[in-house]
C-alpha positions in Angstrom: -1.9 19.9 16.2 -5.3 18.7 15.1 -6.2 15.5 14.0 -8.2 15.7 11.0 -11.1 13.1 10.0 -11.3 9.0 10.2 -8.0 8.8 8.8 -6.1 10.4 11.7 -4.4 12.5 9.5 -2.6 15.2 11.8 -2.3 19.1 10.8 -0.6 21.6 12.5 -2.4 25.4 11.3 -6.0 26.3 12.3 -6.0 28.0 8.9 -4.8 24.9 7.4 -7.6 22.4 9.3 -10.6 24.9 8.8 -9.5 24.8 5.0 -9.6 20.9 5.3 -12.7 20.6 7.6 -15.1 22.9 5.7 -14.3 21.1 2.4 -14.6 17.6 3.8 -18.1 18.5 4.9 -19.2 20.3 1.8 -18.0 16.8 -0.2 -20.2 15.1 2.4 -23.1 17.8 1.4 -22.6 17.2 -2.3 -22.4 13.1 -2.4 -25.8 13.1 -0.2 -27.1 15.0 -3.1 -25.5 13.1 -6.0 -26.9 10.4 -4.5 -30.9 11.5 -4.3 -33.1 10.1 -6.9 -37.0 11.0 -7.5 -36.8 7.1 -6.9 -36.7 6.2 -2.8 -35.6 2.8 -3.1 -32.6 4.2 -6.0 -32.0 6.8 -3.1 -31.5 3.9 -0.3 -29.7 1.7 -2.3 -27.3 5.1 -3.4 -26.4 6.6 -0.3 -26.0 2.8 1.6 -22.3 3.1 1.8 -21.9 7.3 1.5 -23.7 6.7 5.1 -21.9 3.8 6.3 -19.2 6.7 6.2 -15.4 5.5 5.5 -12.4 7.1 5.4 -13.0 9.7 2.6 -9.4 9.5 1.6 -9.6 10.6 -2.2 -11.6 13.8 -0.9 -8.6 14.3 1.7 -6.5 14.6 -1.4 -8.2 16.8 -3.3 -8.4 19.1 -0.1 -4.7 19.1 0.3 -3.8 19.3 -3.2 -6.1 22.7 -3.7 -3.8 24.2 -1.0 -1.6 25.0 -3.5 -3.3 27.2 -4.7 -6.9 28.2 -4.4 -8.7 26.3 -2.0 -11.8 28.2 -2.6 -11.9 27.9 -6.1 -15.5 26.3 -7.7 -14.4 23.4 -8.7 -12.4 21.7 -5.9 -15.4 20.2 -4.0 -17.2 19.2 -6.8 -14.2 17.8 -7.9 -13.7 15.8 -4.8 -17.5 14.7 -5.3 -16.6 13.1 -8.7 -13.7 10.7 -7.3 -15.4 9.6 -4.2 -18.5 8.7 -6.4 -16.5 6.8 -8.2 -14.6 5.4 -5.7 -18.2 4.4 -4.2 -19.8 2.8 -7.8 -16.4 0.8 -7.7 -16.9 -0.7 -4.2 -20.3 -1.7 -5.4 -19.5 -3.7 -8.5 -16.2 -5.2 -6.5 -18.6 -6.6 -4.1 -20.7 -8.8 -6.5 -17.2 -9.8 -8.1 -15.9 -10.9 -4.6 -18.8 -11.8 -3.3 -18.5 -9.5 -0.3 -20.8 -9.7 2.5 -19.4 -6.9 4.7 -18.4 -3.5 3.5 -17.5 -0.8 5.7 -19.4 -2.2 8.8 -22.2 -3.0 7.1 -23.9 -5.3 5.1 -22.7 -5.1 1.4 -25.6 -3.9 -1.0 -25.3 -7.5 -2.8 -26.5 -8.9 0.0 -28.8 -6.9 1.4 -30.8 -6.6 -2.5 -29.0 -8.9 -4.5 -26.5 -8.8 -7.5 -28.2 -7.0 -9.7 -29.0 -4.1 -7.7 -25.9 -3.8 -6.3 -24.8 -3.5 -10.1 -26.9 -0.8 -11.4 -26.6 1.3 -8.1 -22.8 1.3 -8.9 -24.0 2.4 -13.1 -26.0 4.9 -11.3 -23.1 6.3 -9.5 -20.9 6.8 -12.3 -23.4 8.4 -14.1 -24.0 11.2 -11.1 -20.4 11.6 -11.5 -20.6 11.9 -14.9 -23.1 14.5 -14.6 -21.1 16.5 -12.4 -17.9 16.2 -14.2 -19.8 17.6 -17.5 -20.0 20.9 -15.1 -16.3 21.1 -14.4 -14.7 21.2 -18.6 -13.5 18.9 -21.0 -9.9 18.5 -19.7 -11.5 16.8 -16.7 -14.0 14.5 -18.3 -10.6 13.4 -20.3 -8.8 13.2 -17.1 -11.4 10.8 -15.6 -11.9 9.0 -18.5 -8.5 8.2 -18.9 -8.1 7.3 -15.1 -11.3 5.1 -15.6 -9.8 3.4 -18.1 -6.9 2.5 -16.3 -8.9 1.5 -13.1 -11.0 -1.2 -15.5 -7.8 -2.2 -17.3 -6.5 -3.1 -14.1 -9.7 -4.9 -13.0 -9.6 -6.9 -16.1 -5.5 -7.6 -15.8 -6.2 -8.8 -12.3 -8.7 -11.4 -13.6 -7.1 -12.5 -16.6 -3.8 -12.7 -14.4 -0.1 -12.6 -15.4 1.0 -13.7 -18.7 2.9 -17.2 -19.2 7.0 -15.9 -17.6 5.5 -12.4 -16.3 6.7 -12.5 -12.5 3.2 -12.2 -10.4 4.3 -9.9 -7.9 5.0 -7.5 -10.9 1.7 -8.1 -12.6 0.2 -7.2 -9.0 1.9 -3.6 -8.9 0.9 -3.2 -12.4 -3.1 -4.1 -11.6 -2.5 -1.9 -8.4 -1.2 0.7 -10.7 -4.6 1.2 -12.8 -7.0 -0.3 -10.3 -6.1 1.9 -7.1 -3.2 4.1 -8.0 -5.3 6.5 -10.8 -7.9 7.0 -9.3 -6.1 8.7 -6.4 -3.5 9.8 -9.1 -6.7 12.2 -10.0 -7.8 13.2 -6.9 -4.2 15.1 -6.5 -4.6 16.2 -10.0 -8.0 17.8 -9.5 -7.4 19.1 -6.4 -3.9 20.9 -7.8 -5.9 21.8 -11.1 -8.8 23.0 -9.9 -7.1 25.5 -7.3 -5.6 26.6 -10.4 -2.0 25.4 -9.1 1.1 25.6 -11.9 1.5 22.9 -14.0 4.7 21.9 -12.1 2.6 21.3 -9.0 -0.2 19.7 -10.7 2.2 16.9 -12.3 3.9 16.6 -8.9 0.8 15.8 -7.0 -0.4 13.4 -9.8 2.7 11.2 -9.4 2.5 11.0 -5.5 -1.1 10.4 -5.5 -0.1 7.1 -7.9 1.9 6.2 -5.6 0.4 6.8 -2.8 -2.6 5.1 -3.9 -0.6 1.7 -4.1 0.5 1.9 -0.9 -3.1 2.5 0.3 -4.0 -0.8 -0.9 -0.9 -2.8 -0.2 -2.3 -1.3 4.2 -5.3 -2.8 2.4 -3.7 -6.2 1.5 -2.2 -6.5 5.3 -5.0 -5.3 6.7 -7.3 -8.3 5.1 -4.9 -10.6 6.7 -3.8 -8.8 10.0 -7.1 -7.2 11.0 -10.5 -7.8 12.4 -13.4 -6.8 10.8 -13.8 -3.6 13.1 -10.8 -2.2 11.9 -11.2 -2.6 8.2 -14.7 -2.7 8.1 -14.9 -6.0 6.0 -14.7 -9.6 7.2 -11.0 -10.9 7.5 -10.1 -12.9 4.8 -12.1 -11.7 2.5 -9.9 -11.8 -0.3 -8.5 -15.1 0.7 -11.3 -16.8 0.4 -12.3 -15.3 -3.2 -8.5 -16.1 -4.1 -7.9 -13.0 -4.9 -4.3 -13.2 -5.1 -3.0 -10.2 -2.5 1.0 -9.0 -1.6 1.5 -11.1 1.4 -0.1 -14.4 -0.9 2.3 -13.5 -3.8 5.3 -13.4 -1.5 4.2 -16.5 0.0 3.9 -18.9 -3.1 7.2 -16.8 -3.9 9.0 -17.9 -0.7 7.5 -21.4 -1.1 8.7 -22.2 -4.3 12.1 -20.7 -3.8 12.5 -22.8 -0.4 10.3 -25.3 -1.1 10.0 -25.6 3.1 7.1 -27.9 4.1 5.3 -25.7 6.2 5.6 -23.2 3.6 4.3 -25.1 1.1 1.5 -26.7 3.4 0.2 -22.9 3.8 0.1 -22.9 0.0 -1.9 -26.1 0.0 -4.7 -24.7 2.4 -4.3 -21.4 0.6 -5.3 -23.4 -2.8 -8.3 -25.7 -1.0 -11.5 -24.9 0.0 -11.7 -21.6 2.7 -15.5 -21.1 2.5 -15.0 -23.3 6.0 -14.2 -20.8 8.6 -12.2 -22.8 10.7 -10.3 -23.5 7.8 -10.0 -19.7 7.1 -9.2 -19.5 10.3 -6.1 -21.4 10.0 -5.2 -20.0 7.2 -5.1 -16.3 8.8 -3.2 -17.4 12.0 -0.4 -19.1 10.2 -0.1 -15.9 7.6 -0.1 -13.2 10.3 2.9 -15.0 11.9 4.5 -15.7 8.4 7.4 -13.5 6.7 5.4 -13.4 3.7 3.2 -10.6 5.6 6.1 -8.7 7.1 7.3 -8.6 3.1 4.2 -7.1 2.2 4.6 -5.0 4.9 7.8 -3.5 3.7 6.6 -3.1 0.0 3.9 -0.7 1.3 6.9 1.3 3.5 8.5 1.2 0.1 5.8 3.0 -1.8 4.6 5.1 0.9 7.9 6.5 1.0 8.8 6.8 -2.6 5.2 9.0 -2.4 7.0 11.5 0.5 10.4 11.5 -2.0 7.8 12.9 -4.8 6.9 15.7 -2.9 10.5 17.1 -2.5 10.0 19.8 -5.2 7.0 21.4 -3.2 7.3 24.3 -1.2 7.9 24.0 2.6 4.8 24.8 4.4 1.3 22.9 6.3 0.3 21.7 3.5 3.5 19.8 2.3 3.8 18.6 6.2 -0.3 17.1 5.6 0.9 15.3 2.8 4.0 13.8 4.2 1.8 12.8 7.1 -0.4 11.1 5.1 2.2 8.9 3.9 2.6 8.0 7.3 -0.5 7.7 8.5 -1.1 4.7 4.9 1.8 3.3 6.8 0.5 2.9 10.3 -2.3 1.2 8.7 -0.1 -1.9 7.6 1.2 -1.9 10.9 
């Protein structure tokens, strides 16, 4: 048993882990090249977080997902290129929204070259994808135009927030759904289409990469509360402090309002006043990592991560069905 890139991810066949390892690398070859420009400084600002590395977990997918049938086929890798590009542009343009100062280890482009920059590095992105995607047929520019669409829609749903009577923690599943959840919905997709996998196949890995995808950032949500910035690679809090409003904050106002318990609602007073103080953030974080609220959230993301394994049921037994029922786990561990 092998334990296969930053994710931990654990496969049992050589075959299997060769497969994996040489694809993961030739991604890592393509977005160093998607992200040159006859431009140096458009090439610095580019490939600042494909070298700050992560966890390349949308490439994993695709990987997996091509076991099913060709692995080898031309399209997979650049395929894989495509959603981590736009996976990357994403991060770029969340950090100016958030405000970010840290992203994966390092200092966030906003705030090493300002808003702007960071901005039209993330356009610049999305175009190489674009440019790439032209290469692989007009079923997948549809595809990832469709799965963009969702991923803005649920930016924009997450801003505007729920709708007068709409219950928030549904409205959260729903922005998860579009902002998180297609874009790894597509990186099954691709990596079942391009391998030239049945249809059957290809539909099964699209629905478990959905799902999958929200359980990824539900980890996400605990982790900006349970975490220290060397684990997730951002500073703690982060999302608290922008109010974004995360899992284990929904099932906190939740719990408050249904108890109405003083501490409880105390938590939700901080929570609502002024957390660019650290030791005020501070606070905040040590009364939430003890609260049930986060062990809720916790659960949710068991919840998805499992209803992602129950997807895969129709697949045939084999490594590659074992890879992706480990991944569930290892989206789990991550909450933990």
């Amino acid at each position: 048993m092998t334990v296969v890139g930053p994710f931990g991810l654990h496969v049992r066949d050589q075959s299997l882990e060769t497969d994996v390892q040489l694809g993961l690398a030739a991604v890592e070859t393509g977005l160093l090249e998607a992200t040159k420009s006859d431009v140096p400084f458009i090439t610095e600002a580019a490939q600042h977080l494909v070298r700050a590395g992560g966890k390349r977990f949308r490439p994993l997918l695709v990987m997996l997902a091509s076991q099913f049938g060709d692995p080898d086929a031309p399209g997979v890798v650049p395929s894989a290129v495509v959603v981590e590009l736009t996976h990357l542009a994403t991060l770029y343009h969340d950090d100016v929204m958030d405000e970010a100062d840290v992203r994966r280890g390092v200092p966030s482009a906003n705030t090493r070259w300002g808003n702007s920059v960071a901005v039209l590095t993330g356009d610049f992105l999305f175009a190489r994808a674009s440019h790439i995607l032209a290469d692989l047929g007009p079923e997948a520019v549809r595809i990832q135009a469709e799965a963009f669409e969702r991923l803005v829609t649920g930016q924009i749903l997450e801003t505007a927030g729920p709708r007068d009577g709409r219950d928030p923690v549904d409205h959260y599943l729903d922005v998860l759904s579009g902002k998180t959840g297609s874009l790894v919905a597509v990186s099954g997709r691709f990596g079942a289409m391009m391998s030239g996998a049945d249809e059957r196949t290809v539909d099964v890995l699209t629905q478990y990469g959905e799902r999958l995808g929200i359980a990824f950032q539900l980890a996400d949500d605990v982790l900006d509360i349970a975490s220290d910035s060397h684990e997730s690679g951002k500073t703690p809090g982060t999302d608290l402090r922008e109010g974004i409003p995360t899992l284990p904050v929904l099932r906190l106002r939740a719990l408050a309002a249904a108890d109405g318990k003083p501490d409880d609602l105390e938590l939700v007073e901080l929570l609502d006043g002024d957390l660019s103080d650290d030791d005020a953030l501070e606070e905040v974080l040590r009364r939430l990592r003890v609260h049930p609220a986060l062990e809720q959230a916790r659960q949710d993301t068991v919840r998805y991560a499992q209803a992602a394994r129950a997807t895969l049921a129709p697949l045939p037994e084999g490594y590659a069905k074992a890879a992706l029922e480990e991944l569930c786990d290892a989206v789990v561990h991550r909450a933990g």
